[in-house]
C-alpha positions as CSV (number, residue, x, y, z in Angstrom):
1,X,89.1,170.7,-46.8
2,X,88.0,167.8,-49.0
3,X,89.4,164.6,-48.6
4,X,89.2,161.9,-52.0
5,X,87.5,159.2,-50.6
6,X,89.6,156.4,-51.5
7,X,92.1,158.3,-49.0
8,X,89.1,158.8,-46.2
9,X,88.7,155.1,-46.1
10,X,92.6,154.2,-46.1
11,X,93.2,156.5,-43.0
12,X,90.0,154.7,-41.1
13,X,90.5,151.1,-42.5
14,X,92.7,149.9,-39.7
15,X,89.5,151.4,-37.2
16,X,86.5,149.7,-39.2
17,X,89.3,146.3,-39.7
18,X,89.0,146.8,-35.6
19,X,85.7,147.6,-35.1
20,X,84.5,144.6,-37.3
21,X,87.1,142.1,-35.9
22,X,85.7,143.5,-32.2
23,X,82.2,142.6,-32.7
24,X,82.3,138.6,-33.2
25,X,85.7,137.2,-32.0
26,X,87.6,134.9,-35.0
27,X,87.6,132.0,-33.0
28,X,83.8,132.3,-32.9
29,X,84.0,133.2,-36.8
30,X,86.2,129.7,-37.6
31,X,83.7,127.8,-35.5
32,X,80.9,128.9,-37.5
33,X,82.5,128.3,-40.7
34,X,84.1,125.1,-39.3
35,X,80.4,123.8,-38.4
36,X,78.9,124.6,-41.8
37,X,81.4,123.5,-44.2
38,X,81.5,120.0,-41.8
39,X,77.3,120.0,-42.5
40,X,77.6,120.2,-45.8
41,X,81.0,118.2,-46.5
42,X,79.6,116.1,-49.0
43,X,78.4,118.7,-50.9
44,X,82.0,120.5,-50.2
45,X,83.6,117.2,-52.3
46,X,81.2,117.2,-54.6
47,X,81.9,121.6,-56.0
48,X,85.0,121.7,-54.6
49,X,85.9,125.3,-54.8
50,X,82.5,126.0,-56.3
51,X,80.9,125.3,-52.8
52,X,82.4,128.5,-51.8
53,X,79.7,130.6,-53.1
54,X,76.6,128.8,-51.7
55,X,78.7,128.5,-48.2
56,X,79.5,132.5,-48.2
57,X,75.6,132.6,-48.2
58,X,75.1,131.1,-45.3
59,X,77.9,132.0,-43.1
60,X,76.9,135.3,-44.1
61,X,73.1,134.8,-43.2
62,X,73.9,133.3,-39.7
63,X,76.3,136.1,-38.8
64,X,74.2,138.8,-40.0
65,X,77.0,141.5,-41.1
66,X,79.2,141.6,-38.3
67,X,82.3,140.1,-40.3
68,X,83.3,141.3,-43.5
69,X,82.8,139.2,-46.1
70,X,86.6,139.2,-46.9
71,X,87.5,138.0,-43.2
72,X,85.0,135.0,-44.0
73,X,85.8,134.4,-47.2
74,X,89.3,133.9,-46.5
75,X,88.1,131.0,-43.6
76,X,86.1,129.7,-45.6
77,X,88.3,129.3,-48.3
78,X,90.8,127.4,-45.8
79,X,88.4,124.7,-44.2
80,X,87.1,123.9,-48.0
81,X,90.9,123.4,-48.9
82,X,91.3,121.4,-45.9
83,X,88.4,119.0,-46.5
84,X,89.5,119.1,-50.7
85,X,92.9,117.8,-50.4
86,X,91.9,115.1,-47.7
């Protein structure tokens, strides 16, 4: 039996979700983030959201591929907010 493939990965998304979330804890994910957005605040206030981009980059680079990019995006999106609107 052939399954489509968008259907493979909806019955397995919840296990990957868990496997991905199981290899670096979110606390340790919002710390990283947390840490490199305060680093480079001024440069934060200067792009705004635009920083987001440049950050990804190096969240991504420190964590090496064990968080999906959607998981850090969405943190990083939070802590630029935070230090936007203060």
């Amino acid at each position: 039996m052939i399954i489509p493939l968008k259907e493979f990965l909806g019955l397995h998304k919840a296990k990957w979700e868990a496997l991905i979330e199981g290899s670096t804890d979110k606390e340790d994910i919002v710390k990283i983030v947390k840490r490199i957005v305060s680093e480079r605040k001024e440069f934060v206030k200067e792009r705004g959201t635009n920083a987001l981009g440049p950050l990804m980059g190096s969240v991504m680079k420190e964590l090496r591929g064990k968080v999906d990019g959607k998981v850090i995006s969405k943190i990083l999106n939070e802590e630029i907010q935070k230090i936007i609107s203060s």
